[in-house]
C-alpha positions as CSV (number, residue, x, y, z in Angstrom):
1,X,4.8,15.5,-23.7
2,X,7.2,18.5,-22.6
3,X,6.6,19.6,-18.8
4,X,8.7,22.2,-17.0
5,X,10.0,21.2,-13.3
6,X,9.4,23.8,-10.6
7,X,11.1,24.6,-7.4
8,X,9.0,23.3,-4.5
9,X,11.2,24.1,-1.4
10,X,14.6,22.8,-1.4
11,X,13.5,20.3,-3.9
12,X,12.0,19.7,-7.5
13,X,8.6,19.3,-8.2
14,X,7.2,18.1,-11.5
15,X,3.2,18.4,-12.4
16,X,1.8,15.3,-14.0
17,X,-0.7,15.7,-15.8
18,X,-4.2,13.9,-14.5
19,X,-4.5,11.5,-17.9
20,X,-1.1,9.7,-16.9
21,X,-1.3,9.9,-13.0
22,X,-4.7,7.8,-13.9
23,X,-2.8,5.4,-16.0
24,X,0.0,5.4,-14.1
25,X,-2.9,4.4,-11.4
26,X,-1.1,7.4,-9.3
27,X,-3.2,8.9,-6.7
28,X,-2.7,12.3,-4.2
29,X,-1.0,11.3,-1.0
30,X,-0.5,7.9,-2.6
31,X,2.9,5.9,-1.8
32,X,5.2,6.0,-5.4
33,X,8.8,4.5,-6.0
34,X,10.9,6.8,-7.7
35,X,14.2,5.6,-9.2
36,X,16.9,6.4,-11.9
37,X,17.2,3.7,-14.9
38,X,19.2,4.5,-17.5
39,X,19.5,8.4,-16.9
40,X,16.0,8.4,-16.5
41,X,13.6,9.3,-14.1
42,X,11.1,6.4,-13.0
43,X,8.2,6.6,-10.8
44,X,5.7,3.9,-9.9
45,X,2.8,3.4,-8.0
46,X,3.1,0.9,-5.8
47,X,0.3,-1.0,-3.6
48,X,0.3,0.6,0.1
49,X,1.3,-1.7,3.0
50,X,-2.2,-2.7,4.9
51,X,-1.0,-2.6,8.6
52,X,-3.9,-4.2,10.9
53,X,-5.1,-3.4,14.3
54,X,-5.5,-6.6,17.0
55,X,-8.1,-4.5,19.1
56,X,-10.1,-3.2,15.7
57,X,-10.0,-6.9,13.8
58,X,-11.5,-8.5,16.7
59,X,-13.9,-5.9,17.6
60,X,-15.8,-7.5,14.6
61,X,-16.1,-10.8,16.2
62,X,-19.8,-11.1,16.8
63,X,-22.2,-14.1,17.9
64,X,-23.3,-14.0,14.1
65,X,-19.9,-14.6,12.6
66,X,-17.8,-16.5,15.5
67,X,-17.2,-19.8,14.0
68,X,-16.3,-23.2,15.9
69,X,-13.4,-24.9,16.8
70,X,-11.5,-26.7,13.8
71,X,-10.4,-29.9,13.7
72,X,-6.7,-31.0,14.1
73,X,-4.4,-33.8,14.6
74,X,-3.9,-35.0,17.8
75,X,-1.6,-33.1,20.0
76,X,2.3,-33.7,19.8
77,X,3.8,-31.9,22.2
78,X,2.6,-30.1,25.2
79,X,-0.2,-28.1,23.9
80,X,-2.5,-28.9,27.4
């Protein structure tokens, strides 16, 4: 497929069409790598990094879903 590139600011900006961005599994706002192989332009989807809130995981600590203290070897240091 032939595509034109367009000026988009101070850069270039190239329309993909929405058949490959879903193959390509690309979606708006979505993080891509874009590199040069061979001469050629490559961009990839890539799996976002999941970055997890302390306060918001153990919000969801109910009565319901708390489980019990494991079991472990015996101590070995100064765990007391």
């Amino acid at each position: 497929m032939i595509a034109s590139v367009a000026k988009w600011g101070n850069s270039l900006a190239l329309r993909i069409p929405q058949a490959f961005a879903k193959e390509a599994k690309l979606m708006e706002g979505g993080p891509v790598d874009i590199s040069i192989v061979d001469g050629a332009l490559v961009v990839r989807s890539v799996e976002p990094v999941v970055e997890y809130d302390l306060d918001v995981l153990l919000s969801g600590i109910t009565e319901d879903n708390i489980h019990g203290e494991t079991a472990t070897k015996l101590a070995v240091g100064n765990e007391f």
